[in-house]
C-alpha positions as CSV (number, residue, x, y, z in Angstrom):
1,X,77.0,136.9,138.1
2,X,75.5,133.9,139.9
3,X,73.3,135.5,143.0
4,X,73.4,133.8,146.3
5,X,71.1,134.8,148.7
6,X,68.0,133.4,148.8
7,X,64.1,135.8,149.2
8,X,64.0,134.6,152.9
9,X,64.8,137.7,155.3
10,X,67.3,137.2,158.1
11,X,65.7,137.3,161.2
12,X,68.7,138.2,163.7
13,X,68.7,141.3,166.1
14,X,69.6,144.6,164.0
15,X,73.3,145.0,164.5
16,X,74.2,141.0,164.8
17,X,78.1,140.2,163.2
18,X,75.8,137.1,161.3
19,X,75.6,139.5,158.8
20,X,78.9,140.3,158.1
21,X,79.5,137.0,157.5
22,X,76.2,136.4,155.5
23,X,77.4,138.9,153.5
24,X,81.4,137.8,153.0
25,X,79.9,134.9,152.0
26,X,77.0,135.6,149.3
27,X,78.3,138.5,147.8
28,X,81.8,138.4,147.9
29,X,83.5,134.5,148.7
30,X,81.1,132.5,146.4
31,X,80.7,135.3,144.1
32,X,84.4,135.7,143.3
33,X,84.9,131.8,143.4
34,X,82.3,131.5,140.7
35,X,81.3,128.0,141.7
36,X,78.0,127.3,140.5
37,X,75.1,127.2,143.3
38,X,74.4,123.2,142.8
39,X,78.3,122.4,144.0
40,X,78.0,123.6,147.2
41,X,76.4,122.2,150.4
42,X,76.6,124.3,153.2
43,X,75.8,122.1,156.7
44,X,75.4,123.7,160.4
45,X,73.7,123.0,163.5
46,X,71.4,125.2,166.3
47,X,72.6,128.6,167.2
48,X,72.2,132.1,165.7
49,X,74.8,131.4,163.0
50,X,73.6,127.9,161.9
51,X,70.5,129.8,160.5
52,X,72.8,130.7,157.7
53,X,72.3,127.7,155.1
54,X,68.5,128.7,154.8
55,X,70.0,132.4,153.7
56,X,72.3,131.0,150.7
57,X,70.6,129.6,147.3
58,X,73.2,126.4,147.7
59,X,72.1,122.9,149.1
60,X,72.3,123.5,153.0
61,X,71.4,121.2,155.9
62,X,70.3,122.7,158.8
63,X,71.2,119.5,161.5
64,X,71.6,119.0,165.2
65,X,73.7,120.7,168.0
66,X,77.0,120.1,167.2
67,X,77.1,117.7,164.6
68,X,77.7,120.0,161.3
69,X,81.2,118.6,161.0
70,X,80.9,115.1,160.4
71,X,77.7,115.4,158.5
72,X,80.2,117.5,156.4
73,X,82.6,115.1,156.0
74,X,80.5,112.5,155.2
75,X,78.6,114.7,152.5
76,X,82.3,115.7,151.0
77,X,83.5,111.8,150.7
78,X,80.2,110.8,149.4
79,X,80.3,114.1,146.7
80,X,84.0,114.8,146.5
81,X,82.3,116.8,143.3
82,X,81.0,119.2,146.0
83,X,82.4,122.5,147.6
84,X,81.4,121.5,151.2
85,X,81.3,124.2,154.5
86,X,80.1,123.4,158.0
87,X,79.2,126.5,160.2
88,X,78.2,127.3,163.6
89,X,78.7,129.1,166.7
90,X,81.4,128.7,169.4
91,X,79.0,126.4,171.5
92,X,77.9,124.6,168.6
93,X,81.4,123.5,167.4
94,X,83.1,124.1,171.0
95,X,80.8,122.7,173.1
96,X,78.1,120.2,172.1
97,X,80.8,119.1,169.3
98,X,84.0,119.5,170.4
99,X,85.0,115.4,169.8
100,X,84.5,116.1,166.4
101,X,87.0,118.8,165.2
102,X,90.4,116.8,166.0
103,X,89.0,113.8,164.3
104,X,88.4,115.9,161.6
105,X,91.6,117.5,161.6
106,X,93.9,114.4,161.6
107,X,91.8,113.2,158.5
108,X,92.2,116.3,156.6
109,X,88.7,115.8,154.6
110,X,88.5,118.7,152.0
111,X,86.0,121.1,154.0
112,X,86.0,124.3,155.2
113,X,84.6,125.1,158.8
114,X,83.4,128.7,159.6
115,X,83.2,128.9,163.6
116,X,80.9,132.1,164.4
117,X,82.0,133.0,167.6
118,X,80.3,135.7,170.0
119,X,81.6,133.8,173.1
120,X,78.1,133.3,174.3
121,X,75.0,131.5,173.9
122,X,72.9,133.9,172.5
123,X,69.7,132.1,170.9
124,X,69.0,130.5,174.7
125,X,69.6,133.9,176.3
126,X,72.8,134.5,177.4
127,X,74.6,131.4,178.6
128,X,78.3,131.2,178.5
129,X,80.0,129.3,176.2
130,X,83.5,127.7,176.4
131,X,84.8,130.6,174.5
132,X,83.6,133.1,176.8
133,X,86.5,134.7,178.8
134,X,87.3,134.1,182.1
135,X,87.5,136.4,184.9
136,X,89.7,136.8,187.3
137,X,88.7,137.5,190.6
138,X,87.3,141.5,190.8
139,X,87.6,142.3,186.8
140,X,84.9,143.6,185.1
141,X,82.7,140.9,183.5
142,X,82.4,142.1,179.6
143,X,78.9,140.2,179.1
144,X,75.7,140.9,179.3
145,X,74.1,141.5,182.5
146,X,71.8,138.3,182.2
147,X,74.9,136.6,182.3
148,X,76.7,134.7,184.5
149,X,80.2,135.3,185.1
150,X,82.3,132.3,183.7
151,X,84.2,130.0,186.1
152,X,86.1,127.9,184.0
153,X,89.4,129.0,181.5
154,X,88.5,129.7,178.5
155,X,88.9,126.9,176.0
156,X,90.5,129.3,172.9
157,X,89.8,127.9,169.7
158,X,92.6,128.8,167.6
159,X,95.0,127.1,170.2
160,X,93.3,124.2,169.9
161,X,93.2,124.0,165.9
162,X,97.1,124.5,166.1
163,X,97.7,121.9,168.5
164,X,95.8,119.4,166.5
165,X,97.6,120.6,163.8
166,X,94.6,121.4,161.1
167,X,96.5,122.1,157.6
168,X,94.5,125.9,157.2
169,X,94.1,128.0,160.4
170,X,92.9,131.3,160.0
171,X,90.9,134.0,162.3
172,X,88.8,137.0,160.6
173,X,85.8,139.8,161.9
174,X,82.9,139.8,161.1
175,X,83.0,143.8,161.1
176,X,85.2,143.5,158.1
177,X,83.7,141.3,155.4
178,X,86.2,141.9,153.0
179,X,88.7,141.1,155.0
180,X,86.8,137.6,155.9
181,X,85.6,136.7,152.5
182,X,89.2,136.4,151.4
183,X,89.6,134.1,154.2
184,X,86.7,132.1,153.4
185,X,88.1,132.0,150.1
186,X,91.5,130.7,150.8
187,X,90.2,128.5,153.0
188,X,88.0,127.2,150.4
189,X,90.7,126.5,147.8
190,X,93.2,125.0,150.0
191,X,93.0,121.5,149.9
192,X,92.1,120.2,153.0
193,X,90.6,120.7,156.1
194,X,90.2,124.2,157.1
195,X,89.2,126.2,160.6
196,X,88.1,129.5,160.6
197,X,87.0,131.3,163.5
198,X,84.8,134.6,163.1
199,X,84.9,136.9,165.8
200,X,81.6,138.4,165.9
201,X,79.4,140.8,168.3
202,X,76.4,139.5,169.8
203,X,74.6,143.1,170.2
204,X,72.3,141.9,173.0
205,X,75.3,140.2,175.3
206,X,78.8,140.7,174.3
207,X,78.7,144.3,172.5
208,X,80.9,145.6,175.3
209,X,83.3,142.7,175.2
210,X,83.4,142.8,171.3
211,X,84.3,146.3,171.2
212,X,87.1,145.8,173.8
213,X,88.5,142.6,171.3
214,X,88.3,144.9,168.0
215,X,89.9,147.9,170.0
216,X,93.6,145.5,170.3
217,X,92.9,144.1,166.6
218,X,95.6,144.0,164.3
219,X,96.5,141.9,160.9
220,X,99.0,139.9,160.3
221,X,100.6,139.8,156.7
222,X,103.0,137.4,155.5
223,X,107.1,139.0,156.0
224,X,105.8,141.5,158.5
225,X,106.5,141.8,162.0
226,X,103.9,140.9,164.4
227,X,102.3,143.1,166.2
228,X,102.1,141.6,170.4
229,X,100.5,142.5,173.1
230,X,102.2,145.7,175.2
231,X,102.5,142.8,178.4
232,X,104.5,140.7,175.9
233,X,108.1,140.0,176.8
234,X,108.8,138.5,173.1
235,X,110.9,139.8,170.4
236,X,108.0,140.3,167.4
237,X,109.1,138.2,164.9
238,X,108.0,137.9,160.9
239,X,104.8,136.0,160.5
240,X,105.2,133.1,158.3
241,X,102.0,131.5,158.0
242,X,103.9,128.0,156.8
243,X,105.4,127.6,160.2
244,X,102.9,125.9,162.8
245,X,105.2,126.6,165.6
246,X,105.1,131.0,165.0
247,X,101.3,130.2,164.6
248,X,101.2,128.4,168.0
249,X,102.8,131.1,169.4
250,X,100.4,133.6,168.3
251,X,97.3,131.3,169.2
252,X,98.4,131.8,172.8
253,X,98.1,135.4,173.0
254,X,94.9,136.0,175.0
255,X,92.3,137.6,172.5
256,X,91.9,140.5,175.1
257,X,95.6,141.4,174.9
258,X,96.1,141.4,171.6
259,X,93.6,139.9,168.5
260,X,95.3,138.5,165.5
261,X,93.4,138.7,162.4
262,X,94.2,136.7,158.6
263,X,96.0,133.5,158.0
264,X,98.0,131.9,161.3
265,X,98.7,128.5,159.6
266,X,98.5,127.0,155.9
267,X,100.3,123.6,155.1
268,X,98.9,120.6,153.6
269,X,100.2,116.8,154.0
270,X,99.3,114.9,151.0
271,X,99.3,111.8,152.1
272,X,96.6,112.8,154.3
273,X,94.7,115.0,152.4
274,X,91.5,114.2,150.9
C-alpha cells in the first residue's frame, strides 16, 4: 500500500482537529483511492491547516493567504492528468479569498476544496474570522478568552456554496475521520468542483464552542428523514442530496441549532464541467 505521510512531524497543539483530517486524508482517502503519490498536488495558503501539504508525500504548494484556489485551478487545467485539492482554514478561503470560490464554482474546474474551519484565527492568536458566530446581545461568547466577541453575522459557508450553486457540497468533523475520508473521497471522484467544509476544534480558542457544535451533530443519509433543529417549525423531510433546493434549506439551519454532517448537494452540469 502506497504510504502518504511524509518523516516531518506535525507541529500543531496536542489535541488540534488538523489531525483528524491529516489522518482522513493519508491513511484512509488517498489510501483507498490508490492514486499514485506523483498525480496529486495538494495547494493551500497561511493558517494552521495550510501546513498540511508539507505532511503528505504528494507534490504540495504551500502559497499565499487566500490564494490556494486559483493556483489550484490553474495547476488542474495545466495537468488535467493531476488529482488536484486546495486546503485552508475558514479565514484563508472565507476571508482573504472569498472572490475566489464563486468564480471557481461557476467554472466547475475538476478540484476538490477542503475548508478547515475552527471559526477563528488561530495561528495569529485568536482573531475572529468570518465564520465565527455571532452574538447576540448578553449570550455567552463560545471563544477563547483572548478573543473578541464578533460584531458582524456570520458569513456560513455552506450557504454560500449552495447559493453559488457548486456541483458537490458536503460538510464532515474532523473528530470522525472516517466519516470525512469518505467525503474527501467522494468529493474527489465527482467530476467537478467540490466544497468541503471540516468542522474542527481549535483546542486553544474554540474547544468550548466546538463541543457545543458536535453536541447538536447529526448525519444525514440519502432517503432518511432529516433530523432539524428542536426551534424548527418545518416538516423534516427525506434528504436527497440531488436536490439543491432541500440542501439550501439545510445550509440555513444555524450550525448551533442543529449541525448537518455528509453530502448536502451532488449534481454535475456537463457542459460546464472540466
Amino acid at each position: 500500500m502506497t504510504t502518504y505521510k511524509t518523516r516531518v512531524r506535525p507541529i500543531w497543539c496536542a489535541g488540534c482537529g488538523n489531525f483528524g483530517v491529516l489522518d482522513a486524508l493519508t491513511r484512509r482517502a488517498l489510501s483507498n483511492l490508490g492514486i499514485p503519490n506523483h498525480r496529486i498536488l495538494i495547494v493551500s495558503g497561511i493558517g494552521c491547516a495550510s501546513r498540511i501539504p508539507g505532511y503528505i508525500d504528494t507534490y504540495g504548494i504551500n502559497s499565499i493567504h487566500g490564494r490556494a484556489i486559483p493556483i489550484a485551478q490553474g495547476a488542474k487545467l495545466a495537468r488535467p492528468d493531476l488529482t488536484v485539492i486546495a486546503i485552508g482554514g475558514d479565514g484563508d478561503f472565507f476571508s482573504a479569498g472569498a472572490g475566489h470560490l464563486p468564480h471557481a464554482v461557476r467554472r466547475n474546474v475538476d478540484i476538490t476544496c477542503i475548508m478547515v474551519n475552527n471559526f477563528v484565527y488561530a495561528l495569529t492568536k485568536g482573531q475572529i474570522s468570518p465564520t465565527t458566530p455571532f452574538l447576540e446581545s448578553g449570550e455567552k461568547v463560545l471563544v477563547g478568552h483572548h478573543t473578541n466577541p464578533p460584531v458582524d453575522p456570520v458569513l456560513d459557508m455552506i450557504a454560500f456554496s449552495v447559493s453559488t450553486q457548486a456541483s458537490f457540497i458536503a460538510q464532515g468533523i474532523a473528530t470522525d475521520p472516517l466519516h470525512l475520508s469518505w467525503l474527501i473521497e467522494e468529493g474527489i471522484k465527482h467530476p467537478g468542483f467540490s466544497f468541503i467544509s471540516v468542522l474542527t476544534p481549535c483546542i486553544t480558542y474554540t474547544a468550548e464552542l466546538f463541543a457545543a457544535i458536535k453536541s447538536v451533530a447529526s448525519y444525514l443519509r440519502e432517503g432518511e428523514l432529516v433530523e432539524l433543529p428542536m426551534s424548527s417549525e418545518e416538516k423534516p423531510w427525506r434528504h436527497n442530496p440531488t436536490d439543491i433546493g432541500l440542501a439550501l434549506r439545510l445550509a440555513q439551519t444555524p450550525v448551533l441549532e442543529k449541525t448537518h454532517l455528509g453530502i448536502l448537494f451532488k449534481g454535475v452540469s456537463p457542459d460546464r464541467a472540466a
